[in-house]
Backbone bond lengths (Angstrom), bond angles and torsions (degrees), N, CA, C in turn:
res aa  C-N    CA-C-N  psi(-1)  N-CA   C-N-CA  omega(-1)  CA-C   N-CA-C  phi
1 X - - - 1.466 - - 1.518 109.26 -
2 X 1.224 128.73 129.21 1.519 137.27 173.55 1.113 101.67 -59.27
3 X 1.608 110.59 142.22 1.359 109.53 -172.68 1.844 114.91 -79.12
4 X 1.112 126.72 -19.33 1.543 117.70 164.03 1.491 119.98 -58.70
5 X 1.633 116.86 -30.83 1.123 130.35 -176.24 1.676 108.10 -75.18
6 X 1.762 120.17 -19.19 0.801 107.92 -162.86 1.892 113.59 -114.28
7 X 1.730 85.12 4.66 1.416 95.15 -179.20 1.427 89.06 -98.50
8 X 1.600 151.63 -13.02 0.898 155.83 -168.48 1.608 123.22 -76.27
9 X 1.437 86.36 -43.60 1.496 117.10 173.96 1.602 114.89 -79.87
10 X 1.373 103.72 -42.65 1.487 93.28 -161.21 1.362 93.82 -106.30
11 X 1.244 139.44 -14.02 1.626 124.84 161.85 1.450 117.65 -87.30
12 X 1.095 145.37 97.58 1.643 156.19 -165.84 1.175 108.29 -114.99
13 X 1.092 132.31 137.70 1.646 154.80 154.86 2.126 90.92 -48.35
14 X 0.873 100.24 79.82 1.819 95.14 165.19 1.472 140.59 -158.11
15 X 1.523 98.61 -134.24 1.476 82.90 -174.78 1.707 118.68 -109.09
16 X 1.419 116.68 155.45 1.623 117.26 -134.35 1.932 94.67 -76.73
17 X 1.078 120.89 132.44 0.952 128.72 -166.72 2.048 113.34 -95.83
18 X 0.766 129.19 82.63 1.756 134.14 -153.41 1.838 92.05 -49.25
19 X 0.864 105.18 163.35 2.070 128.99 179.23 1.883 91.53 -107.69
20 X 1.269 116.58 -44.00 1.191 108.25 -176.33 1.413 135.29 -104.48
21 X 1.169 145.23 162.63 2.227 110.35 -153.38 1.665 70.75 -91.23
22 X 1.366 144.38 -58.54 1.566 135.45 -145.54 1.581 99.29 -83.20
23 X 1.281 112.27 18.94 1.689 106.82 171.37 1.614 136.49 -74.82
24 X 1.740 103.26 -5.48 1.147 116.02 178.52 1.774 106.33 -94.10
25 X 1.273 117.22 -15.01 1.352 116.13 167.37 1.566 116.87 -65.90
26 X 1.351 109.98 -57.91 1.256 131.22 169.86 1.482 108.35 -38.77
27 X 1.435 119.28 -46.07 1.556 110.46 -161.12 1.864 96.43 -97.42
28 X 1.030 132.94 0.05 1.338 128.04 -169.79 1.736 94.30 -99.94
29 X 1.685 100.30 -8.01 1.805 93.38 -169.19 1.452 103.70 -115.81
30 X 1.484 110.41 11.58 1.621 130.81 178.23 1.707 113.70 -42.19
31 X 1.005 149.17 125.08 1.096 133.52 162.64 1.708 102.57 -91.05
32 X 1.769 120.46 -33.06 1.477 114.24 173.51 1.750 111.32 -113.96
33 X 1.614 109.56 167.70 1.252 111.80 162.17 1.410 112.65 -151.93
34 X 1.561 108.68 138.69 1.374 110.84 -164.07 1.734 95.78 -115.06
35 X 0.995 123.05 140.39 1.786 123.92 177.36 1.079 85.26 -128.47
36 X 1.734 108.78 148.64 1.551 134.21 -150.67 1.515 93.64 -135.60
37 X 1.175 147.80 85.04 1.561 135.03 142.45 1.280 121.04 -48.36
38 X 1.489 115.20 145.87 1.562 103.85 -177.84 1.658 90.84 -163.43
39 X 1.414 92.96 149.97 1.861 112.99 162.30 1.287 116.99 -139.51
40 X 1.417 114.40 -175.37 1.305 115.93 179.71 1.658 106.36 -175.66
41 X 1.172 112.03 146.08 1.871 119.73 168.99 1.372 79.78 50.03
42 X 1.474 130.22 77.98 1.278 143.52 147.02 1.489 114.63 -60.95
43 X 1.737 105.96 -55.74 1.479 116.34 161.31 1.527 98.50 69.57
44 X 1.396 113.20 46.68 1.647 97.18 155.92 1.573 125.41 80.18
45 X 1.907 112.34 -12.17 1.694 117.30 -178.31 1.297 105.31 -75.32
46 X 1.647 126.00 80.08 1.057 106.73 156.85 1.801 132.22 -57.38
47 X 1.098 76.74 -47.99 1.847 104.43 159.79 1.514 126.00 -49.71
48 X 1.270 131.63 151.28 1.803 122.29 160.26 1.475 96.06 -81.41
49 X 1.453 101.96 167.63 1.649 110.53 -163.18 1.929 89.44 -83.17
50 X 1.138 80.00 156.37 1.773 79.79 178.66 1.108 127.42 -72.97
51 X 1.462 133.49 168.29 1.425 136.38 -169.52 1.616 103.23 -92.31
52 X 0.776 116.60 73.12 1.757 129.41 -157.66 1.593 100.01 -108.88
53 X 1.798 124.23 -30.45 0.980 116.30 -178.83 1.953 111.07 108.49
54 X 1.588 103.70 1.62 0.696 139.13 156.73 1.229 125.76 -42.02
55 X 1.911 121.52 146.61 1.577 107.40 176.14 1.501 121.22 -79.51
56 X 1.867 113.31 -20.90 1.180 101.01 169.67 1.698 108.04 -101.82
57 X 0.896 128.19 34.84 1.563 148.91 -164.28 2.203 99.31 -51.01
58 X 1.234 99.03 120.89 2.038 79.32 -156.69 0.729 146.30 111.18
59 X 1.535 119.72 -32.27 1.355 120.65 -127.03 1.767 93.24 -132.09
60 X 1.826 110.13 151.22 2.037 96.55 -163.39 1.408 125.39 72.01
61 X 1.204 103.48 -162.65 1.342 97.70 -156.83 2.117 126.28 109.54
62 X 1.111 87.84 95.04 1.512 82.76 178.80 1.512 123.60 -60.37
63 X 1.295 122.59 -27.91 0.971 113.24 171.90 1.875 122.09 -52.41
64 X 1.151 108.84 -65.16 1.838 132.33 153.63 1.242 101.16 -27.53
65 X 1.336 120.59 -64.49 1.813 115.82 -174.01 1.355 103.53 -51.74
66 X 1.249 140.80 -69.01 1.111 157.19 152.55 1.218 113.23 5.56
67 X 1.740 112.75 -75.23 1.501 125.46 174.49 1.871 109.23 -43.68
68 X 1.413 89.65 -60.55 1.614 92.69 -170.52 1.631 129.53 -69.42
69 X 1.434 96.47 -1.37 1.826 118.20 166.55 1.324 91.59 -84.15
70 X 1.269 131.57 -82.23 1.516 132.04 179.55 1.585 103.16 -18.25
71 X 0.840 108.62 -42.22 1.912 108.51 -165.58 1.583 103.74 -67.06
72 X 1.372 110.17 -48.18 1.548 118.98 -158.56 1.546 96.73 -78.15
73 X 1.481 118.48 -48.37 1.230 112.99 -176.87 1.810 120.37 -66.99
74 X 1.211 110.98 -7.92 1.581 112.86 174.60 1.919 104.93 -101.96
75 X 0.833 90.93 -2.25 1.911 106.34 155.84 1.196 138.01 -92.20
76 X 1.326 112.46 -21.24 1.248 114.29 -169.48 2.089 98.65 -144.16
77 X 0.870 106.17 151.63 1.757 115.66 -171.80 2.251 101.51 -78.09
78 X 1.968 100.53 -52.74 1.102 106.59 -167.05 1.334 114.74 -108.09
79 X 1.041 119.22 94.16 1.750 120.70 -171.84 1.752 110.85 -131.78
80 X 1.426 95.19 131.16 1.608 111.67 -176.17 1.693 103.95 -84.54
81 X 1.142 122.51 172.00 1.433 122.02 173.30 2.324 109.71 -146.64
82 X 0.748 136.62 119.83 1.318 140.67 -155.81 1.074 135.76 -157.53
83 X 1.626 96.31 148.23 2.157 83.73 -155.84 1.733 91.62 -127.34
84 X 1.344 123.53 165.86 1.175 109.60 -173.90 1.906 92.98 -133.77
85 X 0.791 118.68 16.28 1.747 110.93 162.88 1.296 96.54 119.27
86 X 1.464 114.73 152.59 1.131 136.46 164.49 1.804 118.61 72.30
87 X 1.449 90.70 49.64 1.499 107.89 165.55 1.367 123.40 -70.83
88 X 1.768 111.03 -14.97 1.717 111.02 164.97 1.549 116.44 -92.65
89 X 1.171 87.04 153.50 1.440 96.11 167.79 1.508 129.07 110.91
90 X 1.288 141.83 160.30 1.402 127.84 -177.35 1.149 129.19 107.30
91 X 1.454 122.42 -41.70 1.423 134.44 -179.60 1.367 101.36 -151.73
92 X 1.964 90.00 170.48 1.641 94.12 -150.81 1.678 102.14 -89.91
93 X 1.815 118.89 14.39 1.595 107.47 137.08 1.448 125.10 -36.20
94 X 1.405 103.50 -47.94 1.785 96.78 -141.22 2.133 87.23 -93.15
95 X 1.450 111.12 -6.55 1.350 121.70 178.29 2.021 100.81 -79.50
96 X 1.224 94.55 -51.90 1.820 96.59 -169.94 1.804 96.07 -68.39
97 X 1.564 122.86 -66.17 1.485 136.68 -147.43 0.885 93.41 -93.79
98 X 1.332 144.10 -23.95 1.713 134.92 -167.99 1.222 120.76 43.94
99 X 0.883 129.24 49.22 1.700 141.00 130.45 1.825 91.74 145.80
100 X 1.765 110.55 -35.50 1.467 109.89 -170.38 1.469 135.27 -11.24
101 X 1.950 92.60 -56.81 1.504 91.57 -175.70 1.356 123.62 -87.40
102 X 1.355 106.34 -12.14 1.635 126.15 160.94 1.439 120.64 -40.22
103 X 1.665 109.07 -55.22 1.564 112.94 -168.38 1.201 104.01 -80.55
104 X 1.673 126.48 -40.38 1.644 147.28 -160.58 1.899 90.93 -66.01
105 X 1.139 126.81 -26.37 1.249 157.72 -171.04 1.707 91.16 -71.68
106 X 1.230 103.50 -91.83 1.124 115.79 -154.15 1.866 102.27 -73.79
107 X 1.586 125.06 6.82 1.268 133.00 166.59 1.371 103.91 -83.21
108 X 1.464 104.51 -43.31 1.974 102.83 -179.36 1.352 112.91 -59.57
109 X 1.281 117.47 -22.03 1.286 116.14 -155.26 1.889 97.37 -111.42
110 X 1.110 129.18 0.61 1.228 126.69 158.51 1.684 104.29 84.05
111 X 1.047 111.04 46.09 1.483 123.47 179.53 1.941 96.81 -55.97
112 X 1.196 127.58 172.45 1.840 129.65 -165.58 1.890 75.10 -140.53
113 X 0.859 99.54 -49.89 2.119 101.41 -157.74 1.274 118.25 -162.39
114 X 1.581 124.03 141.76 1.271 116.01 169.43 1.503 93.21 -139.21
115 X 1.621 106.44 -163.14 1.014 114.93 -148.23 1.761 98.32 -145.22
116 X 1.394 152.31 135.94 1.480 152.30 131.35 1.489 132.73 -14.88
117 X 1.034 102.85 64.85 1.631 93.39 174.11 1.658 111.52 -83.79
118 X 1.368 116.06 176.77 1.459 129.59 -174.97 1.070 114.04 -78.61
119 X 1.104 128.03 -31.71 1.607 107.14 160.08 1.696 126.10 -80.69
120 X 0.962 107.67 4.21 2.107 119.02 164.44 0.904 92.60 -62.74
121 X 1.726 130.72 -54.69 1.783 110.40 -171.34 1.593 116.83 -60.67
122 X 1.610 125.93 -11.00 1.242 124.60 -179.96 1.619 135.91 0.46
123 X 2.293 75.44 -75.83 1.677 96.98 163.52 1.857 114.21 -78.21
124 X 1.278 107.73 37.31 1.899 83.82 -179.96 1.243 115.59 107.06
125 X 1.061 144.07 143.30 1.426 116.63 143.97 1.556 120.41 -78.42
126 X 1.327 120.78 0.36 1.770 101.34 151.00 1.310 121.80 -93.51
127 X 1.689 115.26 -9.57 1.406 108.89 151.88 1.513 145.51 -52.42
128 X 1.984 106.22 -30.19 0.953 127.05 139.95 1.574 152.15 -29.70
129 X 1.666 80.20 -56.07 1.882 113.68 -165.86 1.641 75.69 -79.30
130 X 1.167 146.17 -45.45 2.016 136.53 -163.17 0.943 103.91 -81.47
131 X 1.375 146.26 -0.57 1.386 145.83 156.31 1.261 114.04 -81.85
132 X 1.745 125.61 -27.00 1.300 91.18 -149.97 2.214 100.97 -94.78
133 X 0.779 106.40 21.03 1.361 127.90 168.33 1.635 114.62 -66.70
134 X 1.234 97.36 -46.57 1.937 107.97 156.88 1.585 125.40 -66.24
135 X 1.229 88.05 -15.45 1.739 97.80 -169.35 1.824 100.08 -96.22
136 X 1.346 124.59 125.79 1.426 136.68 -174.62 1.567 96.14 -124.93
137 X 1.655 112.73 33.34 1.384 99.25 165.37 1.568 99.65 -148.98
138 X 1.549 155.92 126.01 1.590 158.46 -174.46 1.297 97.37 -36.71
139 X 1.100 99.62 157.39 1.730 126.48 153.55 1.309 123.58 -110.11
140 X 1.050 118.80 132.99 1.541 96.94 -157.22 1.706 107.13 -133.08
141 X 1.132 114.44 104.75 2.110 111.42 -171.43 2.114 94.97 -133.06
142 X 1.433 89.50 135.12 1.330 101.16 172.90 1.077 122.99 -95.34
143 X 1.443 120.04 -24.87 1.370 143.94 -157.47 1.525 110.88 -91.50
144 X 1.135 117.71 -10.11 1.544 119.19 -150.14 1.613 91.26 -139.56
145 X 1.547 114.94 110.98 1.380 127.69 -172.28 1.866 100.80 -111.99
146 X 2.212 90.24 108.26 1.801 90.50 -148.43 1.697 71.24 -110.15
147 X 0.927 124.99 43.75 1.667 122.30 177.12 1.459 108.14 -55.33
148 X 1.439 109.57 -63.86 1.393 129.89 -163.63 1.904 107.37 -96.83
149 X 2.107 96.65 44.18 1.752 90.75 -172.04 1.862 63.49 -141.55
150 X 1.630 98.41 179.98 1.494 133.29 147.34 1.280 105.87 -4.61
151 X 1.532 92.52 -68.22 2.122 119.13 -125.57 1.537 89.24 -97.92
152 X 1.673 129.89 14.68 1.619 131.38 -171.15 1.518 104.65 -46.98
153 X 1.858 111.56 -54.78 1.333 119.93 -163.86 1.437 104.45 -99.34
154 X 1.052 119.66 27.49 1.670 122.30 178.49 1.016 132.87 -124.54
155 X 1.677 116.83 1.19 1.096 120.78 -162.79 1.647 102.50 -139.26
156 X 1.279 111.38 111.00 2.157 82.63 -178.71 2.143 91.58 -109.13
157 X 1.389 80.17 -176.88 1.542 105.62 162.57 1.149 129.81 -26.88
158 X 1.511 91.66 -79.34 1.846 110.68 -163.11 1.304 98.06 -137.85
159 X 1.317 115.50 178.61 1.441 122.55 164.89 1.876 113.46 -152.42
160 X 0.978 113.11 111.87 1.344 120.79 166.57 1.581 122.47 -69.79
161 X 1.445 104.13 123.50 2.034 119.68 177.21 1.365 107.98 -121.94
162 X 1.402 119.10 102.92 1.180 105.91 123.40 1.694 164.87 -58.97
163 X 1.085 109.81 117.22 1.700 113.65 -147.75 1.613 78.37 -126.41
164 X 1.569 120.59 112.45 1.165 123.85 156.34 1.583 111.74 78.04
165 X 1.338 124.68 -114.98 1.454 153.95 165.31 1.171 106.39 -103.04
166 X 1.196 125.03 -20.95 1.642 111.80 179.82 1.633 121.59 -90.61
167 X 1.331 117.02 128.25 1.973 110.57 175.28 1.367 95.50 -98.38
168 X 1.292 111.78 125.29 1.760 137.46 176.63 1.562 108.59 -96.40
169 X 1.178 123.73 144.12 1.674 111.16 -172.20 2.086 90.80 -139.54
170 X 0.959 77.63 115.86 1.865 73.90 179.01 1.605 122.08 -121.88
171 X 1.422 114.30 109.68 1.516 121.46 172.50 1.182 109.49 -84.96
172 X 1.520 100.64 176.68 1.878 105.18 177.24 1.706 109.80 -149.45
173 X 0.937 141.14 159.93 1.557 137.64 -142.86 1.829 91.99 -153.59
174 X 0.437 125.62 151.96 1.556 125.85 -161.40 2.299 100.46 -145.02
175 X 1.168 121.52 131.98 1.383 121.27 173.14 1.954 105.27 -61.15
176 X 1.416 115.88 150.09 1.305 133.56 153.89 1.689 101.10 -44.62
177 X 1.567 93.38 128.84 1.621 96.22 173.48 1.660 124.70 -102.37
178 X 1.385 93.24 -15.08 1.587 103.33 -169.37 1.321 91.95 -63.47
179 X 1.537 128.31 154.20 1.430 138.11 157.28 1.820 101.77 69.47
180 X 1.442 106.42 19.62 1.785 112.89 174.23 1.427 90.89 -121.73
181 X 1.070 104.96 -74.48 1.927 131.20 -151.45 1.292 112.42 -94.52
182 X 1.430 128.79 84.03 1.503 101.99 -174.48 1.761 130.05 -43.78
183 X 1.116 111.13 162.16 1.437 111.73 -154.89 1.398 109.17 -74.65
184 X 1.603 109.04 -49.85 1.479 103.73 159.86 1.798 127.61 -30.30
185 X 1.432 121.07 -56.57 1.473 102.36 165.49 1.500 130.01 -53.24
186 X 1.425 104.29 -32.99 1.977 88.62 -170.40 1.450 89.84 -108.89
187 X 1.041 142.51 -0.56 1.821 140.85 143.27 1.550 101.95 61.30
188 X 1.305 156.26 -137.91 1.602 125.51 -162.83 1.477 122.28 -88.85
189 X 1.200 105.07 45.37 1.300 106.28 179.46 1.337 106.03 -73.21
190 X 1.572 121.79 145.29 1.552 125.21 -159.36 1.676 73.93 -123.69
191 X 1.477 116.03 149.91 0.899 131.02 148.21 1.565 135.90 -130.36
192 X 1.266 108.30 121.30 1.624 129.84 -142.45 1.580 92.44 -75.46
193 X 1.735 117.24 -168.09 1.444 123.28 -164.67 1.718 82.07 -98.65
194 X 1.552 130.83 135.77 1.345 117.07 176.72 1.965 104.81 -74.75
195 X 1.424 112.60 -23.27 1.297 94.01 -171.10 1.106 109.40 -64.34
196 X 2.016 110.00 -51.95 2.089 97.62 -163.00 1.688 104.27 -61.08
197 X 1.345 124.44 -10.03 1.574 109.92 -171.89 1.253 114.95 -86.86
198 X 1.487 111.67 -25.90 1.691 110.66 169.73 1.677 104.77 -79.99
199 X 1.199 135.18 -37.93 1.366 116.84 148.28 1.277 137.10 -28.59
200 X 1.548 108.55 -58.22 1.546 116.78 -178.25 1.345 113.82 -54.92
201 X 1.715 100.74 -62.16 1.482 110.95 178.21 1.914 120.60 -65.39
202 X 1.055 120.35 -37.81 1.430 120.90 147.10 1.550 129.69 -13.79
203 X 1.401 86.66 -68.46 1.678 101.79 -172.54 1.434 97.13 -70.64
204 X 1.263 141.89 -43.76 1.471 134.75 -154.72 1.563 87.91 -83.97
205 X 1.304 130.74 -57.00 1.417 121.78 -165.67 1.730 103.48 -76.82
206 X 1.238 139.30 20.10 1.555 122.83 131.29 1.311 95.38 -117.73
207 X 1.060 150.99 -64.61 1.703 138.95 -152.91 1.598 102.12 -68.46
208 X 0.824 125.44 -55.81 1.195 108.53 -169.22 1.710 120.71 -90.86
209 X 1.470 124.27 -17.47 0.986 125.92 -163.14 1.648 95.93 -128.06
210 X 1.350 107.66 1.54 1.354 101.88 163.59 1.430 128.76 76.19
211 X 1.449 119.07 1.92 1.337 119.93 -175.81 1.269 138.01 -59.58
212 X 1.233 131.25 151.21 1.950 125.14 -170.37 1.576 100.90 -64.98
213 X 1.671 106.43 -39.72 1.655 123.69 -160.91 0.979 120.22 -156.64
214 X 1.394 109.08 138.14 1.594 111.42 -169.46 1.688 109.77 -119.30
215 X 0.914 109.78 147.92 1.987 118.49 -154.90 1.072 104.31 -122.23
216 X 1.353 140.36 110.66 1.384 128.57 164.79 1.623 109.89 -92.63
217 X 1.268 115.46 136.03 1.774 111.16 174.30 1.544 96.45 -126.30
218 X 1.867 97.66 102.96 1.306 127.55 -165.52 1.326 116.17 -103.04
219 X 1.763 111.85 115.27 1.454 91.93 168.04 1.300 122.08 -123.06
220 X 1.497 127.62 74.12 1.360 146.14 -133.95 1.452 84.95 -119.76
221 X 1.354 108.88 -59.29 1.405 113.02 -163.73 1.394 103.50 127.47
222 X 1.652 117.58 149.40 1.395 144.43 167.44 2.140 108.56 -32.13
223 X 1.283 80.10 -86.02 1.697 98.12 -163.11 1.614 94.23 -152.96
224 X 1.603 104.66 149.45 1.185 131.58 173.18 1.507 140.50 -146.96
225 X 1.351 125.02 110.01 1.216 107.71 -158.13 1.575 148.23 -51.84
226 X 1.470 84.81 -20.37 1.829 123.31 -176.41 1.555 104.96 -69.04
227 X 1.359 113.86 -27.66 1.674 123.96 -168.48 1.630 90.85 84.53
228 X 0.998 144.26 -0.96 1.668 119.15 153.83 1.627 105.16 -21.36
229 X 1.456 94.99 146.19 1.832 101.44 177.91 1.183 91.24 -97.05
230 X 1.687 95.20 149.49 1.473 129.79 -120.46 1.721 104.35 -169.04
231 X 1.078 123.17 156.88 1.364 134.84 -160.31 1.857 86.85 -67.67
232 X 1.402 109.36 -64.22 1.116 97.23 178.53 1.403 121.81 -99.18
233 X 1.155 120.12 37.81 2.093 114.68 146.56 1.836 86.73 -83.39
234 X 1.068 121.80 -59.27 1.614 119.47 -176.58 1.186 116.98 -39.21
235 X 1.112 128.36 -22.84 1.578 138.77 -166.41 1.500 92.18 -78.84
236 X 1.547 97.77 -74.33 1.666 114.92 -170.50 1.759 104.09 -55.22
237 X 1.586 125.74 -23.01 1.241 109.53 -165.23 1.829 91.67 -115.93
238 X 1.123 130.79 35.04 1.316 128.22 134.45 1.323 145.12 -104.22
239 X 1.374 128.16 -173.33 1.423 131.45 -165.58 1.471 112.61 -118.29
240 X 1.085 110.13 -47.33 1.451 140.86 -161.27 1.329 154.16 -136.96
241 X 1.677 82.44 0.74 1.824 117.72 164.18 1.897 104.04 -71.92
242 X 1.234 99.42 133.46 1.738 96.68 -179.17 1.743 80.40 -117.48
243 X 0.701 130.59 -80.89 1.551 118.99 -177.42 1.361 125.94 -99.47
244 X 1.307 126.98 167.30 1.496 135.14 -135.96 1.785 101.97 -157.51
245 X 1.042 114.83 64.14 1.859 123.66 -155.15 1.897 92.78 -73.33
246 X 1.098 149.96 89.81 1.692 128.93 -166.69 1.290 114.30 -94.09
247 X 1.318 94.09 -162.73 1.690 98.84 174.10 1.772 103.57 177.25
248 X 1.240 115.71 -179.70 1.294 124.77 168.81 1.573 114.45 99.96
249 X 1.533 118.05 -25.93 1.420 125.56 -170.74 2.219 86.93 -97.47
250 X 0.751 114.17 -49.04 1.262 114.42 -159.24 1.436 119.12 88.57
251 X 1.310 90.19 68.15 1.846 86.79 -164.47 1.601 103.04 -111.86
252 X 1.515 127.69 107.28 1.445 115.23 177.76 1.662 103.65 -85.52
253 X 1.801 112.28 137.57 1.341 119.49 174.88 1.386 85.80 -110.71
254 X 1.740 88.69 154.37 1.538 122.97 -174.84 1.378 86.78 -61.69
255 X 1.529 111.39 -69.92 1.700 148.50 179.52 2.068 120.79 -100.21
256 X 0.784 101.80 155.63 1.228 97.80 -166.97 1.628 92.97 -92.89
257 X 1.471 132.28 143.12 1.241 144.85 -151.35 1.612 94.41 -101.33
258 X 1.828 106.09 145.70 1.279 132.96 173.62 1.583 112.65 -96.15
259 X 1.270 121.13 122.63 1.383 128.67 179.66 1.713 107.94 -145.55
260 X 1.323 106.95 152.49 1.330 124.06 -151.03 1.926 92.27 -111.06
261 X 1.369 110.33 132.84 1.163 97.40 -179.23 1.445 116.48 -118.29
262 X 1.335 134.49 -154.29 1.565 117.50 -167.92 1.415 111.17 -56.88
263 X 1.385 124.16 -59.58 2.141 127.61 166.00 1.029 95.59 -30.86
264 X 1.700 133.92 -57.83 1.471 105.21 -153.59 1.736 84.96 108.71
265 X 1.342 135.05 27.70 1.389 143.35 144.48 0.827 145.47 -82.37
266 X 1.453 152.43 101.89 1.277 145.06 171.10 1.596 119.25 -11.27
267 X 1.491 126.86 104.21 1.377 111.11 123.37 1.405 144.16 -117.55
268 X 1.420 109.46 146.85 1.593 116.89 178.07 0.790 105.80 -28.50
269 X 1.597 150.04 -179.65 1.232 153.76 67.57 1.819 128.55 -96.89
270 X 1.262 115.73 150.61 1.507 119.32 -166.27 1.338 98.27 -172.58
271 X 1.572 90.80 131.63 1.355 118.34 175.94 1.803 109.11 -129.49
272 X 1.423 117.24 148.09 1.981 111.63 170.58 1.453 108.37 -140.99
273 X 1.314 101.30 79.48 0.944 118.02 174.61 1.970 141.35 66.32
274 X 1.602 87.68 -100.79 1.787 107.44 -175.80 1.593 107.80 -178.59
275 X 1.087 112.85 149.26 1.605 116.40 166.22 1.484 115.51 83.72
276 X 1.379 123.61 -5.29 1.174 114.92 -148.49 1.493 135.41 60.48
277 X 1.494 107.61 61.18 1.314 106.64 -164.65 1.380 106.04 -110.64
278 X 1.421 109.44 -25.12 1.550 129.98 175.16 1.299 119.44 -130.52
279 X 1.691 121.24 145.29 1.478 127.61 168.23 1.567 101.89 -107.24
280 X 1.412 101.23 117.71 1.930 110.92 178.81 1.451 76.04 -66.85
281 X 1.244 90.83 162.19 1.852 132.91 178.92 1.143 123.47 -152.26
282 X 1.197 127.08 95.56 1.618 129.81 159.66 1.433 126.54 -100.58
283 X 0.983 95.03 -171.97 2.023 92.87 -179.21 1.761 90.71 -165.50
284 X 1.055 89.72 147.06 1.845 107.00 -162.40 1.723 97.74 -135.36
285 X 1.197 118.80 96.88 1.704 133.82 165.36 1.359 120.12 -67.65
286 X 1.193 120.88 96.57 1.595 114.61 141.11 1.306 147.68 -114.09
287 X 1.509 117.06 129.05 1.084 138.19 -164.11 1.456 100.13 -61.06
288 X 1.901 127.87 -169.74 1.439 141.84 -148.36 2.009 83.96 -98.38
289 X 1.500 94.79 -30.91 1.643 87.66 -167.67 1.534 102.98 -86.97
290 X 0.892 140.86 18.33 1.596 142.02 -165.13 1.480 118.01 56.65
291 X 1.329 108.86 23.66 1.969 108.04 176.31 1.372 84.01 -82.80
292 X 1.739 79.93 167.90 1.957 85.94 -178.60 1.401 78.66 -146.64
293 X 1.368 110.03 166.01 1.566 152.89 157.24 1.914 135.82 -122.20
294 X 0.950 108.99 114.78 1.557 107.14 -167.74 1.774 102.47 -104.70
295 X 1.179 78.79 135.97 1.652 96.58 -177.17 1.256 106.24 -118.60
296 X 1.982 126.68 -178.11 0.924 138.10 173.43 1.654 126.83 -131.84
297 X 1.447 128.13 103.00 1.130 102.53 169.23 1.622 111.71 -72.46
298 X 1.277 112.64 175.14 1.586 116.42 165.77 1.224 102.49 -70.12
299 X 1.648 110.91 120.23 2.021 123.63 155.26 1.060 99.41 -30.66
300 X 1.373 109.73 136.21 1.175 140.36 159.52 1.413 113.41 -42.69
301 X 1.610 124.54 125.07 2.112 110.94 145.35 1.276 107.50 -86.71
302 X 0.626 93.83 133.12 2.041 105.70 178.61 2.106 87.80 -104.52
303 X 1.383 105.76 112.58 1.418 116.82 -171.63 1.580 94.04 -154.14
């Protein structure tokens, strides 16, 4: 199957498909519901890709993304919105405006949190640090100790949302830059071990801060053959991550992937691709006792 044909097919505007077979009991006995929008390696399409004849030929478009957030959020009461890194780059926007109309973009559109990927340092990291003044929503990286940069007082950890009854706690994990990014752009940025920091920060955003769910917006990457850490070594080497939103590999899932974590727990993971071609979609159930269940509608095509 060609791959446009197969993001066509297997990402649908529909109906929510459960991870677990007794998950439709669970969600009919829901007292809350949280829906999760998400992107990643946006890369600069303000535009749909052109009609060039192309495989994504059409396809994106911020304007469309836009529309079809508007849609979900006048459907639903509790809805997250999320970016997972690497909103620069790609077209000759992010070459003329340098990231400007990108973030001013993603302010119209009611972004909750994003996350640092390696190509944000593009422009610099003070090319960076002048954008984020456009941005009316955090950035959020654990991994990346920008103390001794620009971005010291601009950037935290995590960020906690309340949406309804539910407390959401969201970290972000950022890729190794050395031998990516020359050093001159991200200039003393230290970059920490991503496992002990999604640990550290993990544990404080449910044990200590009490949250329903904890969000990682990862841009490590999918899977790797080498065992580089990876969306899922993170999976398997946490406690308390319930979902794992990524980015950086460009990896479109049919379905968002099941992984077992240190207990022996389910976490999500989901990635959509590049370009804005898809909006991930989840939906997160909780019952009267505070268990939850995560489901999937089909990602969005934004066409």
């Amino acid at each position: 199957m060609k791959r446009r044909k197969f993001i066509e097919n297997g990402f649908r505007i529909g109906a929510a498909a459960p991870f677990i077979s007794s998950g439709m009991d669970f969600i009919h006995d829901s007292s809350e519901r949280l829906v999760i929008l998400h992107t990643n390696d946006v890369h600069s399409r303000v535009e749909p890709f052109p009609l060039d004849g192309g495989r994504n030929a059409g396809m994106g478009g911020a304007a469309r993304r836009a529309t079809l957030i508007k849609e979900v959020r006048a459907a639903h009461k509790n809805v997250l919105l999320l970016d997972s890194g690497d909103i620069f780059q790609g077209t000759p926007y992010f070459n003329v405006f340098k990231g400007e109309i990108e973030i001013k973009l993603m302010t119209e559109m009611g972004y909750d949190a994003a996350t640092i990927g390696n190509h944000d340092f593009d422009g610099g990291i003070e090319g960076l640090h002048a954008q984020l003044p456009h941005a009316d929503f955090p950035f959020v990286i654990s991994n990346y100790d920008l103390s001794d940069t620009i971005m010291g007082e601009s950037i935290m950890p995590y960020k906690i949302f309340q949406k309804g009854n539910i407390k959401v706690g969201i970290y972000g994990l950022g890729i190794e830059l050395d031998g990516l990014v020359p050093q001159l752009l991200y200039g003393n940025t230290q970059y920490l071990d991503p496992i002990k920091s999604a640990q550290k920060y993990e544990k404080i955003l449910k044990q200590e801060m009490a949250c329903d769910l904890v969000i990682c917006l990862s841009h490590l990457g999918f899977k790797y053959r080498d065992g580089k850490v990876s969306d899922i070594v993170l999976a398997h080497q946490t406690s308390h991550t319930d979902i794992i939103l990524g980015g950086h590999t460009h990896t479109f899932l049919r379905e968002p992937a099941i992984e077992k974590n240190r207990k022996g727990q389910e976490v999500i993971i989901n990635q959509v691709g590049f370009g804005g071609i898809l909006i991930g979609q989840l939906e997160v159930f909780f019952n009267r006792k505070r268990k939850k269940k995560v489901s999937h509608k089909n990602n969005i095509v934004v066409r």
